[in-house]
N, C-alpha and C positions, 0 to 999 in steps of 0.2 A: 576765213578760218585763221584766227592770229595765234600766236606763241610767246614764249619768250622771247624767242632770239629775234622778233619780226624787226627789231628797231634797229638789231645788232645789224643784220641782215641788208637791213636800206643805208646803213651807214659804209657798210663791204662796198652794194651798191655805187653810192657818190665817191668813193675813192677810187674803183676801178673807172667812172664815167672819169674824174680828175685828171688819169692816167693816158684819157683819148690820144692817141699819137697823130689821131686824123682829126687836128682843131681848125681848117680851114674849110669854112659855109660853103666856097666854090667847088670843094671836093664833091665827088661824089659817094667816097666813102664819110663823111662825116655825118655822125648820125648819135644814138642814146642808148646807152645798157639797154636789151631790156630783156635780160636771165643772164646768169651764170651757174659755174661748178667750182667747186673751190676743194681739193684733197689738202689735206695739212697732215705733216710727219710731227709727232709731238716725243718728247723723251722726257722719261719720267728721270727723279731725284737717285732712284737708284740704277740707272743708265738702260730700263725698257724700253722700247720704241712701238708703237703701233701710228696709224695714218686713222685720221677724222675725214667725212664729206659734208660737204652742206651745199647748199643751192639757194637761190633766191631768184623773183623775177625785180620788174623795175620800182613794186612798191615792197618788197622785202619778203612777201609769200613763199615758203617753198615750193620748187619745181615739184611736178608730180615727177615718179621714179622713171617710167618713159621719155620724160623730157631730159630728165639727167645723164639719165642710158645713152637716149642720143649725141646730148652733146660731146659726151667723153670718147664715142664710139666718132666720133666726128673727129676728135679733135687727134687721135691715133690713126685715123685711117683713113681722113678724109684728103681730096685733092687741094692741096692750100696754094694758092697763086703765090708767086714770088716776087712781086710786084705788081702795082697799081697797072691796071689792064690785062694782066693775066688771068683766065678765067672767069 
């Protein structure tokens, strides 16, 4: 089920994979996008503000809403290790 934005989306994708901070093979975190969440703050011309969402898996599809739910419910609440071996 493709869209417009599906290409826009794969290209989000390859930038955040670009961004890997985890680029060595011997890591055991090194690995491939594969979904995100992305919130954007946009301000209009005459100084409005509202936030956008969008998602994408590793070929540019969007997340269903449960998947999104999750990650952002993850990403505020979850346990995040604070360095490599932590959790």
């Amino acid at each position: 089920m493709s869209d417009d934005g599906t290409q826009a989306r794969a290209q989000i994708t390859g930038a955040i994979q670009a961004a890997n901070p985890f680029t060595d093979p011997e890591s055991i975190l090194d690995g491939v996008v594969t979904g995100w969440v992305l919130v954007t703050e946009w301000m209009t011309t005459d100084g409005g503000k509202w936030l956008s969402k969008t998602s994408a898996d590793a070929a540019g599809e969007m997340l269903p809403l449960w998947q999104e739910r999750g990650y952002l419910h993850d990403a505020l609440f979850g346990d995040w290790p604070t360095a490599e071996g932590d959790g």
